[in-house]
C-alpha positions as CSV (number, residue, x, y, z in Angstrom):
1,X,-61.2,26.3,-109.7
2,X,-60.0,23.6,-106.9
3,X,-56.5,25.4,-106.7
4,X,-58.6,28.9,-106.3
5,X,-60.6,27.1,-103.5
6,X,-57.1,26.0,-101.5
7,X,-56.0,29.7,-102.1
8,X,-58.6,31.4,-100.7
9,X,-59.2,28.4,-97.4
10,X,-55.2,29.0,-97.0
11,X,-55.8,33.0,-96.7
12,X,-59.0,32.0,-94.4
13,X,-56.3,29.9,-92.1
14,X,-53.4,32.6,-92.2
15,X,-56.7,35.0,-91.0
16,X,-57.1,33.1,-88.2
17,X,-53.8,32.7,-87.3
18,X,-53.2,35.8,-87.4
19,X,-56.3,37.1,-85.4
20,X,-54.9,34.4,-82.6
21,X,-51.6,35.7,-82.4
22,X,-53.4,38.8,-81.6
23,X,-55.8,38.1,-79.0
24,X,-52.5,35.6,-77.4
25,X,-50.5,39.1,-77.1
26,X,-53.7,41.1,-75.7
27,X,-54.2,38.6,-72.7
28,X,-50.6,38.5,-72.2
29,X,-50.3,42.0,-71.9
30,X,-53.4,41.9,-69.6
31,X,-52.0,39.2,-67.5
32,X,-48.9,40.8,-66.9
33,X,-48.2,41.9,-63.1
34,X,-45.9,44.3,-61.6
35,X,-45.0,43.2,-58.0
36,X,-44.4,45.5,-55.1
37,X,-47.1,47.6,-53.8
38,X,-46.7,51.3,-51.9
39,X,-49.2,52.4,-49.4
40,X,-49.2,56.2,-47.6
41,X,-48.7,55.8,-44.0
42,X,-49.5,58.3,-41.5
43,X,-46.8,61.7,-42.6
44,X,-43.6,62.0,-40.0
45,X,-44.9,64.4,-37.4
46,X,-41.8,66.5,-37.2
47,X,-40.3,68.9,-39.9
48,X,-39.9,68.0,-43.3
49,X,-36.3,67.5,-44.1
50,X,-33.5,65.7,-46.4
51,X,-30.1,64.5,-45.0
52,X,-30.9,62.7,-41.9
53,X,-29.9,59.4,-40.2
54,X,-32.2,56.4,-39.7
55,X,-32.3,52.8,-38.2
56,X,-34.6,49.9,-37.4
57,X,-34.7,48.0,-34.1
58,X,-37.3,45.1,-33.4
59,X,-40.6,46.8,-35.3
60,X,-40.0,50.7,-34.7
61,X,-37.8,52.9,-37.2
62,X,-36.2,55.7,-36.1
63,X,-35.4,59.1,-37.8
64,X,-33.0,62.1,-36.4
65,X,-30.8,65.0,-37.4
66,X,-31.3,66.5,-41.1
67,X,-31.9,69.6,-42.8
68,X,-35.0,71.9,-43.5
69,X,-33.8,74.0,-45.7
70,X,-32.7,76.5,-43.3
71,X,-31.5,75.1,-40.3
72,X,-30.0,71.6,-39.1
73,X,-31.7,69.9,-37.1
74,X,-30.9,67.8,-33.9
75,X,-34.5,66.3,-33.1
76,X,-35.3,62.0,-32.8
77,X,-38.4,60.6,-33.3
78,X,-39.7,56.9,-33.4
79,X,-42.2,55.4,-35.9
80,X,-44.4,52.5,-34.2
81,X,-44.9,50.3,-37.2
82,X,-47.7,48.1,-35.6
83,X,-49.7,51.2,-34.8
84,X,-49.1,53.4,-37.3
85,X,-47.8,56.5,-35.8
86,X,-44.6,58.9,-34.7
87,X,-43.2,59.7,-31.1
88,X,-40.8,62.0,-30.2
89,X,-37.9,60.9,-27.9
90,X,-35.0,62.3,-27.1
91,X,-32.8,64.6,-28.7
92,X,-29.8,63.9,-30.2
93,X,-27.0,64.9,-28.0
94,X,-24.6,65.8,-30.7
95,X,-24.6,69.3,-32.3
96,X,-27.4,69.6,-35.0
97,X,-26.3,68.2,-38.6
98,X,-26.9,66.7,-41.6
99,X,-24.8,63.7,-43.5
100,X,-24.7,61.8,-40.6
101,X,-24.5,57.8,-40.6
102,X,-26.3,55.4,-38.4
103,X,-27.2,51.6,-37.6
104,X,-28.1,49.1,-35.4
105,X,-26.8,46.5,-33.6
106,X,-28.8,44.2,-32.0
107,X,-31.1,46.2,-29.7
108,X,-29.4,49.7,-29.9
109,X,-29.2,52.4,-32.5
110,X,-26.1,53.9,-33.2
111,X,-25.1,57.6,-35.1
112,X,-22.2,59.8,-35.7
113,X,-20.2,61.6,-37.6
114,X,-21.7,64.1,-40.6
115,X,-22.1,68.3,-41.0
116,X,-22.7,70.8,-38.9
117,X,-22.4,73.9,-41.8
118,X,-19.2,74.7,-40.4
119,X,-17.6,71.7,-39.2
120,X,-16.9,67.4,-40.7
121,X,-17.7,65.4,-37.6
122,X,-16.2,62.8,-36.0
123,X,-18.0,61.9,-32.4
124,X,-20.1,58.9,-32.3
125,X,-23.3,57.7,-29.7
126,X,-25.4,55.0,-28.6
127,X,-29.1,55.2,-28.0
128,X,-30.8,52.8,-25.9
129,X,-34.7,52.4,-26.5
130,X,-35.1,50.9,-23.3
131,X,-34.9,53.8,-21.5
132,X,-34.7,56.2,-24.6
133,X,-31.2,57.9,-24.1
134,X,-28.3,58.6,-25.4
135,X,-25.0,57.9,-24.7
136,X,-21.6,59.1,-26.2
137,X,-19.5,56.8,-27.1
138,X,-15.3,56.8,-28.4
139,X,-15.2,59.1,-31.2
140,X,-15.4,57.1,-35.1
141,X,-11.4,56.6,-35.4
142,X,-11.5,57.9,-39.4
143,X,-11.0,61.5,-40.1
144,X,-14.0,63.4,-39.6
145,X,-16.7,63.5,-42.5
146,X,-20.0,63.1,-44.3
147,X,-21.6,61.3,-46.8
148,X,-20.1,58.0,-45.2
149,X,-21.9,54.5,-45.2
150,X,-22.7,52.3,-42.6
151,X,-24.4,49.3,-41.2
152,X,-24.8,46.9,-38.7
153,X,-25.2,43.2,-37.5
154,X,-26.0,41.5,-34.2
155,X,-22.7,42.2,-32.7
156,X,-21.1,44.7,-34.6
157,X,-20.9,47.8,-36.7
158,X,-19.5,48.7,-39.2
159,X,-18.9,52.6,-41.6
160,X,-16.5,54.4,-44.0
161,X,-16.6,56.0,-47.3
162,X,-17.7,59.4,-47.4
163,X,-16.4,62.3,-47.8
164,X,-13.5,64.5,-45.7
165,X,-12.5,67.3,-48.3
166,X,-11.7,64.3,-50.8
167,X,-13.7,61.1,-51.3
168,X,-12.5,58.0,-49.0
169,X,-12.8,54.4,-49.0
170,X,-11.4,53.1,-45.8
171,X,-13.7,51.1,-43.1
172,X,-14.0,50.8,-39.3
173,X,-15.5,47.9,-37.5
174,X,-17.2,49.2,-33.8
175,X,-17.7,46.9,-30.9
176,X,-20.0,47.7,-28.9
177,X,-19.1,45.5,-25.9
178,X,-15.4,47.3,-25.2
179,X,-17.1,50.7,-26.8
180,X,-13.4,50.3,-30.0
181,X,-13.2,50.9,-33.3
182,X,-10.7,48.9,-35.4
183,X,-9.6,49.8,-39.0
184,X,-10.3,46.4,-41.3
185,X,-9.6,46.2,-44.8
186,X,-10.9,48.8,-47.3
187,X,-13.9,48.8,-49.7
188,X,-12.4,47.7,-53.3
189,X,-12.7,49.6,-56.6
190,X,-12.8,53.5,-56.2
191,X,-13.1,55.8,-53.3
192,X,-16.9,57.0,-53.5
193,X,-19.3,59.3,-51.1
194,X,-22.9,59.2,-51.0
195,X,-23.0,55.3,-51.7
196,X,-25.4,52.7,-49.8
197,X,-25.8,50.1,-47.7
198,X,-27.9,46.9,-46.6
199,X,-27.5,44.0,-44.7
200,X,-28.4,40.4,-45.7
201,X,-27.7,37.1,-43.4
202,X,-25.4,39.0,-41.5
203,X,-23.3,40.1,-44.2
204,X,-23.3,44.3,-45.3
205,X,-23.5,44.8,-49.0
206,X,-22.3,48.9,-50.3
207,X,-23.7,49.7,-53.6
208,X,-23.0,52.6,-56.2
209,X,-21.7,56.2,-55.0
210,X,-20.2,59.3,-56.5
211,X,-16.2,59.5,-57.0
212,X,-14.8,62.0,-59.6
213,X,-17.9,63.5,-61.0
214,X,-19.1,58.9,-61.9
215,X,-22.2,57.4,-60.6
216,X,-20.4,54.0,-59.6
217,X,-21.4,51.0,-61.1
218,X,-20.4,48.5,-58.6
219,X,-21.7,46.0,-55.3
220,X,-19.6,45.3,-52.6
221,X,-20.4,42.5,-50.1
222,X,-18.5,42.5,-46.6
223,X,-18.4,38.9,-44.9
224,X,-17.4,39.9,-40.7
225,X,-15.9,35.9,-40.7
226,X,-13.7,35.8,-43.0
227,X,-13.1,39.5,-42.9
228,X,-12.8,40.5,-46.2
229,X,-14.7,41.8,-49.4
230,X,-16.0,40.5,-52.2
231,X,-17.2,42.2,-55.6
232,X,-20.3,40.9,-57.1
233,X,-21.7,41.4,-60.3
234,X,-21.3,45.1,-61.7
235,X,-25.1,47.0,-61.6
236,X,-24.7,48.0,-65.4
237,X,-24.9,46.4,-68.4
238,X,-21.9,45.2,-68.6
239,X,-21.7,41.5,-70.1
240,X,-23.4,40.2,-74.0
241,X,-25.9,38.3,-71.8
242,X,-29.2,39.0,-70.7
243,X,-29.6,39.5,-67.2
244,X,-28.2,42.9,-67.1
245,X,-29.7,44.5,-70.3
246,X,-32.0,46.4,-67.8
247,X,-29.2,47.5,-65.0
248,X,-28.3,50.7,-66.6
249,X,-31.2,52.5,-64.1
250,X,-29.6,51.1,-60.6
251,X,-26.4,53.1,-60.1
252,X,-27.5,56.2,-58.2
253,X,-26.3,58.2,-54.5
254,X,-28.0,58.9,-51.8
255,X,-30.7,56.3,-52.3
256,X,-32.8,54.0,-49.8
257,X,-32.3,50.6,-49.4
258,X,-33.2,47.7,-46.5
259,X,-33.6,44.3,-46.6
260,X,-36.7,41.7,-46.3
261,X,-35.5,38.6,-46.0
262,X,-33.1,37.3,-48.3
263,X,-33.7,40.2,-50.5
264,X,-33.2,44.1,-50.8
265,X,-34.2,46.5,-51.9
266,X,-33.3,50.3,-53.3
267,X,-34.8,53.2,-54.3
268,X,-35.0,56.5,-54.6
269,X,-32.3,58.9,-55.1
270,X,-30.4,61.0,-57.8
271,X,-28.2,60.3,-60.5
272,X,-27.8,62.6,-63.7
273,X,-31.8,63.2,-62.1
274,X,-33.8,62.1,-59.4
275,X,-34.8,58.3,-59.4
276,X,-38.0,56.8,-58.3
277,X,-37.3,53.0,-59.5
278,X,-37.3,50.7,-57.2
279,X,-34.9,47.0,-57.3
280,X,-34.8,44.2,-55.7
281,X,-31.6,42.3,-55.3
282,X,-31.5,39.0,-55.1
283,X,-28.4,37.6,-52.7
284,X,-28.9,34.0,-53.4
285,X,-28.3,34.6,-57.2
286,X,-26.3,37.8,-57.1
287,X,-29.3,39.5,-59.8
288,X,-31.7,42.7,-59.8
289,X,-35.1,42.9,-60.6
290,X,-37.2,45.7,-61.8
291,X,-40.3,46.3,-59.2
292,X,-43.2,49.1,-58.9
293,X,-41.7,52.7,-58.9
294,X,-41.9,54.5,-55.3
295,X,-45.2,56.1,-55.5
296,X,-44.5,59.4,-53.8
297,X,-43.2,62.6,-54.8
298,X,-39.7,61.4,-56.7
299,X,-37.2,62.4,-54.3
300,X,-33.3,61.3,-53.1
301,X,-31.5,62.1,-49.3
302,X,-34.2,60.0,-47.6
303,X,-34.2,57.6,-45.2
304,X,-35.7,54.3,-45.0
305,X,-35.7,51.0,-42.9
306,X,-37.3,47.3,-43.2
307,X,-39.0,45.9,-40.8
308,X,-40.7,42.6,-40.5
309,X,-42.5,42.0,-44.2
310,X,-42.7,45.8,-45.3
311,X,-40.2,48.2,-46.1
312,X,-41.0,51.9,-45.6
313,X,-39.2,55.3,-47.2
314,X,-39.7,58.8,-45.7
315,X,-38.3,62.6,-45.8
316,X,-36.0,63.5,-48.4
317,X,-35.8,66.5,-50.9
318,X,-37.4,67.0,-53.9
319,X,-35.2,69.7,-55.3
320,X,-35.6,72.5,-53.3
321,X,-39.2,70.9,-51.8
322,X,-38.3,69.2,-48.3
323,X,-41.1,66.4,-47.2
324,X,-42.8,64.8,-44.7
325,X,-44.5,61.9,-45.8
326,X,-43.7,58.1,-45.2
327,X,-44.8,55.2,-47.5
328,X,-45.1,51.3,-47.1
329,X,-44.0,48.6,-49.3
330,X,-44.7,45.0,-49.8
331,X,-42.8,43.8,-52.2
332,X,-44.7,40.3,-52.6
333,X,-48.2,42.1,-53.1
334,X,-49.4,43.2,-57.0
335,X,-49.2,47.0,-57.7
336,X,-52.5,48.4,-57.4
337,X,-53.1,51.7,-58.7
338,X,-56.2,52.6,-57.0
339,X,-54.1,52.5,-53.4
């Protein structure tokens, strides 16, 4: 009788035990938070379109060129972040194109090179907010193309890559202040078009990119003091440890990125489909992070800039579907999916 007793109060204990377990993995599951948050913003006032150039400087983003579908476009527009809404300026004084490549340095905007349908591109010009015009400047001193790369830093800029009837993997520094381009040392691993770029503590980072028919697995970091780059870790899963067991989703072309801080951040895109994950990179311990999906239509060939706390996507393609809207992101704030 006693040991019957002990059976059954041990079957009343493993009961319990088990109920805990249970109601330890429910909370858990409630518990658990995805960070980064998207908002709508007010749509881009001009055409819908895929292709085209953008750049941040001080708390506007701007947004040129592209494609519709039908025709290329030449048309410039600024997006007032404190107040929500779009401007037009003035046009682009280059030919109307698509695959063009643009950044900023300090407090001017820079774009060049890309497609006209008929023609690569070489020429190259400068637009200054201040008095919102445009101004050629020496043409980009790499063969004429698309698909390139570029970014820039306080006091210099910096593209290559892309794509001139074979994929390339040269780079050219531009200095503004005696309007020169200067060849520096190439990207490393393979030639690749498509791929892209972000800037953290002054230093440009070029991630993924298409080369013979591969979505590239790679990050490249460009350091303007010592002049040279460096590889970080790859963006697949590509050691027995745990950090990357998660990284096959990053590699991808024609993607978003900008930074916040000490972080960045990319989505969007296409690889063997089109992408709507969203990473954060780390550049303090070289690892990416998982975040909320982009919330609007999935999408790749759109443009996007960061800007203060918030990062913002907008255009792009959605197969043959060519948009117009523009969305927000904090990355600090908890998804919520009634926004």
């Amino acid at each position: 009788m006693e040991s019957q007793k002990k059976k059954i109060w041990w079957m009343l204990l493993s009961a319990v035990a088990v109920v805990g377990i249970l109601f330890t993995s429910c909370n858990n599951d409630e518990d658990e938070v995805t960070m980064g948050n998207w908002t709508r913003m007010s749509d881009f006032d001009g055409t819908p379109r895929s292709d085209a150039f953008g750049f941040a400087i001080g708390t506007s983003g701007y947004l040129g060129t592209g494609y519709d579908g039908t025709d290329r476009l030449k048309d410039f527009w600024e997006y007032n972040t404190d107040k929500g809404y779009w401007i037009q300026k003035a046009d682009f004084p280059g030919v109307a194109r698509n695959g063009a490549t643009a950044f900023a340095i300090g407090s001017k905007g820079y774009a060049g090179t890309g497609y006209d349908g008929d023609n690569k591109l070489n020429d190259f010009y400068e637009y200054n907010p201040a008095n919102n015009t445009w101004t050629r400047k020496a043409d980009f001193a790499g063969t004429a193309r698309y698909a390139a790369t570029g970014f820039g830093t306080d006091s210099r800029g910096y593209l290559g890559t892309g794509f001139d009837g074979n994929s390339q993997k040269d780079f050219y520094e531009y200095n503004p202040a005696n309007n020169t381009w200067t060849k520096i040392i190439s990207i490393g691993g393979q030639k690749r078009r498509d791929a892209t770029s972000f800037v953290i503590n002054g230093k440009g980072y070029v991630v993924s990119g298409l080369d013979n028919g591969a979505y590239l697995t790679d990050l490249y970091m460009y350091d303007p003091a010592t002049g040279e780059w460096t590889k970080k870790r790859a963006i697949n899963d590509a050691t027995d440890e745990n950090f990357d067991d998660e990284y096959t989703g990053i590699a991808r072309i024609s993607a978003v990125a900008f930074s916040i801080g000490s972080k960045a951040y990319l989505t969007t895109g296409s690889s063997s489909s089109l992408l709507s994950t969203l990473w954060e990179y780390d550049s303090a311990t070289d690892l990416w992070k998982n975040l909320t999906d982009f919330e609007g239509t999935i999408r790749t060939e759109a443009v996007g800039f960061g800007i203060g706390n918030y990062g913002y996507v907008t255009s792009g393609r959605s197969n043959s579907y060519y948009l117009d809207d523009i969305w927000r992101l904090n990355p600090t704030e908890e998804y919520d999916s009634e926004n």
